[in-house]
C-alpha positions as CSV (number, residue, x, y, z in Angstrom):
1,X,7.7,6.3,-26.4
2,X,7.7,4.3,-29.9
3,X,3.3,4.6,-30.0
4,X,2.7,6.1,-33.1
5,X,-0.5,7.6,-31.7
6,X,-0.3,11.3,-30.3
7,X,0.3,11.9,-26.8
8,X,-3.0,12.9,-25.9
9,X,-4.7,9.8,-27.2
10,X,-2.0,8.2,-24.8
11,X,-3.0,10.5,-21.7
12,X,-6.7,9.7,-22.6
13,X,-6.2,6.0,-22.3
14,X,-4.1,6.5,-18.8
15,X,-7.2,8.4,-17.3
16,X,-10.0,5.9,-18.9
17,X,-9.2,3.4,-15.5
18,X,-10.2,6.6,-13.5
19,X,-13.1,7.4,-15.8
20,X,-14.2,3.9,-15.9
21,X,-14.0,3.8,-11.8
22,X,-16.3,6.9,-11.7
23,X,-18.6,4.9,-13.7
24,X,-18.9,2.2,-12.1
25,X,-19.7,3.3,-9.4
26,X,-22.6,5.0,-10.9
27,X,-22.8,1.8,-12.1
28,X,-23.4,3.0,-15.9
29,X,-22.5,-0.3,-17.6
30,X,-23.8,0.5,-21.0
31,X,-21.6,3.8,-20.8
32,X,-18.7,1.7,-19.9
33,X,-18.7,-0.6,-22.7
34,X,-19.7,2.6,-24.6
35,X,-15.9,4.1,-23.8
36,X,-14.6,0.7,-24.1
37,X,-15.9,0.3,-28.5
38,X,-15.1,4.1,-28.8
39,X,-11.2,3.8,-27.8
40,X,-10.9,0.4,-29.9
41,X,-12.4,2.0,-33.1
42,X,-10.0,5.0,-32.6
43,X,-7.1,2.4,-32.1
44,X,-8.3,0.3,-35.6
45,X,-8.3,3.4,-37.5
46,X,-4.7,4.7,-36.5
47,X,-2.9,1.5,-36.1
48,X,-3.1,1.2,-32.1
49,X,-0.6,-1.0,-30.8
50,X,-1.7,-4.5,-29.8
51,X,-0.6,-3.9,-26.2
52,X,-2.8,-0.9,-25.9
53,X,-5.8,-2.4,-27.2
54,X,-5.5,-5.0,-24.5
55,X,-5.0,-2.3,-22.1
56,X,-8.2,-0.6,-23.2
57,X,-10.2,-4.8,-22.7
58,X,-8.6,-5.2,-19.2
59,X,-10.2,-2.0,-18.3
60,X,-13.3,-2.4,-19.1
61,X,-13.2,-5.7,-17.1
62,X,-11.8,-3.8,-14.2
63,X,-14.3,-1.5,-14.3
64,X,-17.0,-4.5,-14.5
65,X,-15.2,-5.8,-11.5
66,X,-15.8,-3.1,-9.6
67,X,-19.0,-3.2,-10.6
68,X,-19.5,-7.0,-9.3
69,X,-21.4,-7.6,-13.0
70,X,-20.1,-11.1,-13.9
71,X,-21.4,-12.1,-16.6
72,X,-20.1,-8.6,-18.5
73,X,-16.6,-9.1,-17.2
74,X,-17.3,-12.6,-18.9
75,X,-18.4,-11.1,-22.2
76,X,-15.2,-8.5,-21.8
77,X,-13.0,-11.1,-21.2
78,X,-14.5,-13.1,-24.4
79,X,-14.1,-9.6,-26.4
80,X,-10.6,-9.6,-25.4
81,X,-9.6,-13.3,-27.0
82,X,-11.5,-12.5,-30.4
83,X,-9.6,-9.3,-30.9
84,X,-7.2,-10.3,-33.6
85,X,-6.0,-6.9,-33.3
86,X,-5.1,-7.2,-29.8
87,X,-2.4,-9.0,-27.6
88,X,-4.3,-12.0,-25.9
89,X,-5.4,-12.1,-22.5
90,X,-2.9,-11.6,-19.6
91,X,-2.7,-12.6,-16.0
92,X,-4.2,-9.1,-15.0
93,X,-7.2,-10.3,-17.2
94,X,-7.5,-13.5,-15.7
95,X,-7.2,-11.9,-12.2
96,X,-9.7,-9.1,-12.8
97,X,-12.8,-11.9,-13.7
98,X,-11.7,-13.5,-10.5
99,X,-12.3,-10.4,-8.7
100,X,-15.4,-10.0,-10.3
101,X,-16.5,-13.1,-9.0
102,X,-15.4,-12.3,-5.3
103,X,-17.1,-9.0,-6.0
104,X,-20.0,-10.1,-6.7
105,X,-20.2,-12.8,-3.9
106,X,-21.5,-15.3,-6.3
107,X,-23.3,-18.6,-5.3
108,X,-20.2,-21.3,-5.4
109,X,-17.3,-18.2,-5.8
110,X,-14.7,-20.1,-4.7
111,X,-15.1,-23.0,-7.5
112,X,-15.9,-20.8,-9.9
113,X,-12.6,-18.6,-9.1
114,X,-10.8,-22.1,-8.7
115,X,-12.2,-22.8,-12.3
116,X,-11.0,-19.7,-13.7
117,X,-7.4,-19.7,-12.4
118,X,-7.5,-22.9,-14.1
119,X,-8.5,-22.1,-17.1
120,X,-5.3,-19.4,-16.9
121,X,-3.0,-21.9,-15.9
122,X,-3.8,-23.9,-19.0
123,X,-3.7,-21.1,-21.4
124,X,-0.1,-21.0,-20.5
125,X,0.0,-18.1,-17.8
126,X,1.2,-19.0,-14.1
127,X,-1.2,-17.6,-11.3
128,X,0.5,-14.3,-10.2
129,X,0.7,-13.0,-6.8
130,X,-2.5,-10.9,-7.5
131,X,-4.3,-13.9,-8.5
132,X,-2.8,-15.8,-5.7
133,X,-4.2,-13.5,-3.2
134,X,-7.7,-13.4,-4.5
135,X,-7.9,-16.4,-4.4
136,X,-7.1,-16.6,-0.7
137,X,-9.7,-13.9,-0.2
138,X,-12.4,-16.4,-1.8
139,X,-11.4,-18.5,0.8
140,X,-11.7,-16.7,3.7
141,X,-14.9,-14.9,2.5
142,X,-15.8,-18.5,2.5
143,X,-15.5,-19.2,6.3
144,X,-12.8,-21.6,5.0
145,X,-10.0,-20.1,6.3
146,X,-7.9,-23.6,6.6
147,X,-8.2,-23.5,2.6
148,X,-6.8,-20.1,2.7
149,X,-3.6,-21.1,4.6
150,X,-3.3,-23.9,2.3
151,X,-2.9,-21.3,-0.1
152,X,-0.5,-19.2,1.6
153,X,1.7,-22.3,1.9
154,X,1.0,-23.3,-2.0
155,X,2.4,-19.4,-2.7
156,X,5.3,-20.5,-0.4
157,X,6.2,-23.3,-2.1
158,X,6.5,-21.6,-5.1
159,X,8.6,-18.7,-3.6
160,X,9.4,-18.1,-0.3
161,X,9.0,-14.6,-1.1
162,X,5.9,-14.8,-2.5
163,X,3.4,-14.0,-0.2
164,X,3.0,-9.9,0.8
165,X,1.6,-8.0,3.0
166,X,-1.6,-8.5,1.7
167,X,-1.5,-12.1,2.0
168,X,-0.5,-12.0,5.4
169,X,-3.1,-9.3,6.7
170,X,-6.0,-11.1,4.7
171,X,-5.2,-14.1,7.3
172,X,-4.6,-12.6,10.2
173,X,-7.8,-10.5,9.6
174,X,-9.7,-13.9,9.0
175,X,-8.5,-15.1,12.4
176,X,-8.9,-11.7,14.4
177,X,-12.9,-11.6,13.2
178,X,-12.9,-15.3,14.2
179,X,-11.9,-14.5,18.1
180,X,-9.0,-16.6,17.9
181,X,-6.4,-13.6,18.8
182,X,-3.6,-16.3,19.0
183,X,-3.4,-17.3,15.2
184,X,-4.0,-13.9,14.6
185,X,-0.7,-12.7,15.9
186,X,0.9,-15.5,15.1
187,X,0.3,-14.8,11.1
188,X,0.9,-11.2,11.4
189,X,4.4,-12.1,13.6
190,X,5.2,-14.6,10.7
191,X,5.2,-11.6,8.0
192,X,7.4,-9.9,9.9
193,X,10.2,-12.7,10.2
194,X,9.6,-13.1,6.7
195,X,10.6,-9.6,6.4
196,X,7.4,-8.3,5.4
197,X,6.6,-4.4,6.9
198,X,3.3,-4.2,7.9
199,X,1.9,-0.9,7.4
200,X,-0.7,1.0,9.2
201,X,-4.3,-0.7,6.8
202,X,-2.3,-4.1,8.2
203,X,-2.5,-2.8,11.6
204,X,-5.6,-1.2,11.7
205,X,-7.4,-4.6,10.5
206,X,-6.7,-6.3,13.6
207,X,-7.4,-3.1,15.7
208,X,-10.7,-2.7,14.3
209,X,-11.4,-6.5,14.4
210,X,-10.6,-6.8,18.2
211,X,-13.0,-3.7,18.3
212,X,-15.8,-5.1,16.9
213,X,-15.0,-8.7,19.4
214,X,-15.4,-5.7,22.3
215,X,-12.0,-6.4,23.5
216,X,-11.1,-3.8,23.6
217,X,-7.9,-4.1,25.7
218,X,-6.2,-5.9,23.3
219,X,-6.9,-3.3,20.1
220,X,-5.2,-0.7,22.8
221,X,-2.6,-3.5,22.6
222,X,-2.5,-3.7,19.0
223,X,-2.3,0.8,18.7
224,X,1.0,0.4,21.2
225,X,2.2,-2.2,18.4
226,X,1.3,-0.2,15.8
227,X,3.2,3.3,17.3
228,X,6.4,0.9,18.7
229,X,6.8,0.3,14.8
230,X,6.5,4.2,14.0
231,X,3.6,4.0,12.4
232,X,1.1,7.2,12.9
233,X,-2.1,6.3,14.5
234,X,-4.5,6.9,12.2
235,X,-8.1,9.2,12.4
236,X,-10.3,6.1,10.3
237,X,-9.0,3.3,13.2
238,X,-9.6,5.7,15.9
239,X,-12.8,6.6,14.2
240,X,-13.4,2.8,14.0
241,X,-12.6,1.6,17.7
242,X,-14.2,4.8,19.6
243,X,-17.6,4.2,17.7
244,X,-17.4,0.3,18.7
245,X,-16.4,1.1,22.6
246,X,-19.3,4.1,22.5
247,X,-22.1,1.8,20.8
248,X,-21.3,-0.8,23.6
249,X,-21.2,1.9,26.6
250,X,-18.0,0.3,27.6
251,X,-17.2,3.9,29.0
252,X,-13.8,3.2,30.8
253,X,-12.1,2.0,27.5
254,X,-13.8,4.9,25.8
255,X,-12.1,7.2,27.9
256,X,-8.8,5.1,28.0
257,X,-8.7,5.2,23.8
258,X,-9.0,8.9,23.9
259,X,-5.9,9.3,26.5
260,X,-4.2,7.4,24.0
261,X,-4.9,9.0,21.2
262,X,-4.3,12.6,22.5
263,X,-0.6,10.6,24.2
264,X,0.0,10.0,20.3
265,X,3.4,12.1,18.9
266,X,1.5,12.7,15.9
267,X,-0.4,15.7,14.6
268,X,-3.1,15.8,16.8
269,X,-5.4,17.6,14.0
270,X,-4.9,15.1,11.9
271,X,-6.4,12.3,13.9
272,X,-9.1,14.5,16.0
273,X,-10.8,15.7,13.1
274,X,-14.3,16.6,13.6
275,X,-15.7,13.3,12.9
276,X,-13.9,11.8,15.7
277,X,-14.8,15.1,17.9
278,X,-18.1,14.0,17.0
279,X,-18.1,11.0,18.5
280,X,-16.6,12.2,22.0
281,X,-19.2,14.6,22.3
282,X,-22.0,12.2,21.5
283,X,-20.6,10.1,23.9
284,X,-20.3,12.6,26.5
285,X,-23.5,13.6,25.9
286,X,-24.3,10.1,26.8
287,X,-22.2,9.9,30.2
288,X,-23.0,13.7,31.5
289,X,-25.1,14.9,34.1
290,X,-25.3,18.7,33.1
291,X,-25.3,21.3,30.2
292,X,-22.3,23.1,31.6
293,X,-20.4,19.9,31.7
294,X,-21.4,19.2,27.7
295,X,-20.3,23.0,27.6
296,X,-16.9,22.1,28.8
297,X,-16.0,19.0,26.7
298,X,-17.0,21.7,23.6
299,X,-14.5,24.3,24.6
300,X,-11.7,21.8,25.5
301,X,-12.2,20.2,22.3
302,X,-12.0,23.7,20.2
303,X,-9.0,25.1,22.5
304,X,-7.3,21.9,21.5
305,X,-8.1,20.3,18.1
306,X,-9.9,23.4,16.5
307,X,-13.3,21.6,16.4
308,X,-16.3,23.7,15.3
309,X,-19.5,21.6,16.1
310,X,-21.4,21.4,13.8
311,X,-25.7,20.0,12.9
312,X,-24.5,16.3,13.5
313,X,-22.6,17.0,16.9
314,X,-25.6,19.3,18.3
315,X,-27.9,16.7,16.8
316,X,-26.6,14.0,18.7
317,X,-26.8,15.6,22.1
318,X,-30.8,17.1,21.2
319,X,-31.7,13.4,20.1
320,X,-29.7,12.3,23.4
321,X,-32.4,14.8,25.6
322,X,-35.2,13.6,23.7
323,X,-34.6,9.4,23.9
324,X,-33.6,9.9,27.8
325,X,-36.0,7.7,29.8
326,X,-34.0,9.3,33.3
327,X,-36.0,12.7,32.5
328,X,-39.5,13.1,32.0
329,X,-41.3,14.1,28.7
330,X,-41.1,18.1,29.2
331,X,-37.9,18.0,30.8
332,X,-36.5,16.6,27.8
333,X,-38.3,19.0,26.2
334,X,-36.5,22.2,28.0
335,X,-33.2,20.0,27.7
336,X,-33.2,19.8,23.9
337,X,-34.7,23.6,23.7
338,X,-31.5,25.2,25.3
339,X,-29.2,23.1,22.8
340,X,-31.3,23.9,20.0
341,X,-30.7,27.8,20.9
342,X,-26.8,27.1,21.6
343,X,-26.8,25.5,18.5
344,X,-28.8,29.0,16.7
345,X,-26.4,31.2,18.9
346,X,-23.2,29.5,16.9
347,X,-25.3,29.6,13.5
348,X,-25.3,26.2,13.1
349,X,-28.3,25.5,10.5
């Protein structure tokens, strides 16, 4: 409210994150550092407020972070401490090299984020929570998961109520992906009794972790935890865990994850969207015997979720025909043909 400069110059510099997001991602650097000079010229010329102009240096290393380019989140962050103009670097600068670093899976990352937090630490500025956690990521990313509680009990130390839900999750993910369910559960319990609310991305890590161990039993498990604590189950972790049980023909707890999901007090539409449809009618097409029994699982699906298959979901049953070593070449042939004319009858393209 007391910035001198007009509001829209304001509203540009709140949408320059999203700008510089969009691109990174099409991984423009030049353009990037491009927006970045523009803004701080425009700042120079109508007396921008210190604060801002280190708002406009921290995003440009956020957007190199997202990037994974090092050594420009490097020469951002050097940019930053030579502005005179500017407010010097804060913890959210710090923390968004270190991200870069994880980003960017460099050789050593650990160290080198080690080495940075230090470098923060001595310029004054206590590791935040932020920082904390990316640090625990190196870690794990690291196979060195020990290291990683060590952290979590460093952040402890500090203040009990330190640690979040990320901190927690990233842990019990670790653990999950290792096979040892036990710890797993046993870091995810401990953020509860540290009253810590796990929301549904906390959940769904461990789901989709036990998924990809092919125990499969145990994510069902983890989706009954998940809806005990009224959390909706979601279309991504279904998504998830059906492709998993589908990809290892483990048909029984296929067909035991869809009577879950469709037992789920939720908006059905929202979790059987078509991508999930999809994937039960590729995998029926996998498990059926006839057309007319294909035919079915179509119409039960429509009647019931509103699905419209569409070139994937007839694609998937043609390229099932084709790759089917049960039926000889021109039986495949004939298969295919009558889906490719069901598929021309609905107008698919």
């Amino acid at each position: 409210p007391d910035s001198p400069l007009p509001q829209s110059l304001k509203a540009f510099l709140s949408q320059f994150a999203e700008l510089a997001e969009t691109i990174a991602f099409d991984t423009q650097l030049s353009a990037l550092r491009g927006m970045r000079d523009l803004l701080l010229d425009y700042y120079s010329k109508n007396n921008g407020r210190a604060i801002e102009r280190r708002m406009i240096h921290n995003t440009y290393i956020k957007g190199c972070a997202r990037l994974g380019e090092f050594e420009a989140a490097v020469d951002g962050f050097s940019a930053l401490q030579s502005d005179r103009d500017s407010e010097p670097p804060s913890a959210r600068s710090f923390s968004k090299v270190i991200q870069t670093i994880i980003v960017s899976e460099r050789n050593g990352s650990v160290n080198e984020a080690l080495k940075w937090e230090k470098k923060m630490n001595l310029s004054g500025i206590e590791s935040d929570l932020a920082t904390h956690n990316l640090i625990l990521l190196a870690h794990v990313n690291a196979g060195d998961v020990e290291s990683a509680e060590a952290r979590l009990d460093l952040m402890t130390e500090i203040d009990e109520d330190l640690p979040d839900e990320v901190s927690f999750t990233t842990i019990a993910k670790a653990y999950a992906e290792l096979g040892d369910f036990n710890k797993a559960e046993y870091w995810f319990r401990e953020m509860e009794r540290r009253g810590r609310r796990p929301d549904s991305v906390a959940y769904g890590t461990i789901i989709l972790a036990c998924a990809k161990k092919g125990d499969f039993s145990r994510a069902r498990m983890w989706i009954g935890y998940m809806q005990e604590a009224g959390l909706e189950l979601n279309s991504t972790v279904l998504n998830s865990v059906l492709n998993a049980s589908s990809e290892l023909d483990d048909h029984q707890e296929f067909e035991n994850l869809v009577k879950l999901a469709e037992g789920a007090e939720v908006n059905k539409n929202a979790i059987f969207n078509n991508i999930i449809c999809n994937i039960i009618l590729k995998h029926k097409a996998k498990t059926s015997t006839s057309h007319e029994d294909i035919k079915k699982t179509i119409q039960k699906l429509t009647n019931q979720h509103n699905f419209q298959p569409d070139a994937p979901a007839y694609n998937a049953i043609i390229r099932f025909y084709l790759g089917n070593p049960n039926l000889t070449p021109l039986q495949a042939l004939r298969d295919a043909e009558i889906w490719l004319k069901e598929m021309k009858k609905n107008q698919v393209k």
